[in-house]
C-alpha positions in Angstrom: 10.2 -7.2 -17.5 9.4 -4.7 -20.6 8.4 -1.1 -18.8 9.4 -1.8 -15.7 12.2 0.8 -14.1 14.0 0.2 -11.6 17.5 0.3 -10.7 19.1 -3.4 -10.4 17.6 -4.8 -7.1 19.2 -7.1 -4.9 16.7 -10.0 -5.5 15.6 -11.5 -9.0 13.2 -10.2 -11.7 10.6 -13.1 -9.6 11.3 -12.3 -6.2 10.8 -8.4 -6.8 7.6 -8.8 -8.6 6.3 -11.0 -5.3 8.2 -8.6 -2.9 6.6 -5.2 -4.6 2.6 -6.7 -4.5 2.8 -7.9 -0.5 5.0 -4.6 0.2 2.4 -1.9 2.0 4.3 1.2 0.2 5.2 4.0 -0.9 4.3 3.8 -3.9 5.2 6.3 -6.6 3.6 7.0 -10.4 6.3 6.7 -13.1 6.2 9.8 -15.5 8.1 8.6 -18.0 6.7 4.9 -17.9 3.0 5.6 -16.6 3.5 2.8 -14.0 3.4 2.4 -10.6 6.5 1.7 -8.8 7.4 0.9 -5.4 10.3 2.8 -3.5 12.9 0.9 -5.9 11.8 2.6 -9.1 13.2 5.1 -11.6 14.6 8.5 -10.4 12.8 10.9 -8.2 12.9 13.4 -10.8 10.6 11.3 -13.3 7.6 10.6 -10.5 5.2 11.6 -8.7 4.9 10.4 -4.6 4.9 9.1 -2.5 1.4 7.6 -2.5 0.0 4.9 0.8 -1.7 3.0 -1.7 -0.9 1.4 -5.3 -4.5 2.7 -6.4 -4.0 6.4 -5.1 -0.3 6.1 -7.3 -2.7 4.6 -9.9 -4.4 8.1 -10.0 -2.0 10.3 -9.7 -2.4 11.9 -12.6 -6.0 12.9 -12.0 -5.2 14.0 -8.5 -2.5 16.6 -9.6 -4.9 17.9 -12.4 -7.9 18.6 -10.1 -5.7 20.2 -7.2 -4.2 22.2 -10.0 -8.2 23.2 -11.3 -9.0 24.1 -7.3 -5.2 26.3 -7.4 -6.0 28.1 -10.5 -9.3 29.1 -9.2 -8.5 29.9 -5.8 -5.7 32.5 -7.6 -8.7 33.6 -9.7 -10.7 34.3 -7.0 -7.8 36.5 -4.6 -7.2 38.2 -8.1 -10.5 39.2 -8.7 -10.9 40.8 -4.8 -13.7 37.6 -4.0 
């Protein structure tokens, strides 16, 4: 399956596809293929997770970027003496 990352799994191409929609999680966002992935998916170091839903993995990226805006302004602030 083209994008798909995973390290060779036990079952076939078929039966992992079935096994990762009915499994309940983790799930994890794939940094290098901008996938979701269950718990057999590339290397830790290339994703972000885990998530408890596929759809909070889905957004990942938008979730990292607005808790890094609410960071950056809460260092602004305790810079600034507020």
């Amino acid at each position: 399956m083209e994008g798909w990352c995973h390290t060779p799994a036990r079952a076939g191409p078929s039966d992992r596809t079935e096994e990762a929609a009915l499994a309940g999680g983790p799930w994890f966002f794939c940094l290098k293929h901008h996938t979701v992935e269950d718990r057999d998916g590339c290397a830790e170091r290339h994703r972000l997770g885990p998530y408890e839903t596929r759809e909070e993995a889905e957004h990942a990226l938008q979730s990292v970027a607005e808790r890094e805006q609410k960071l950056t302004a809460e260092d602004r602030a305790w810079q600034d003496g507020d």
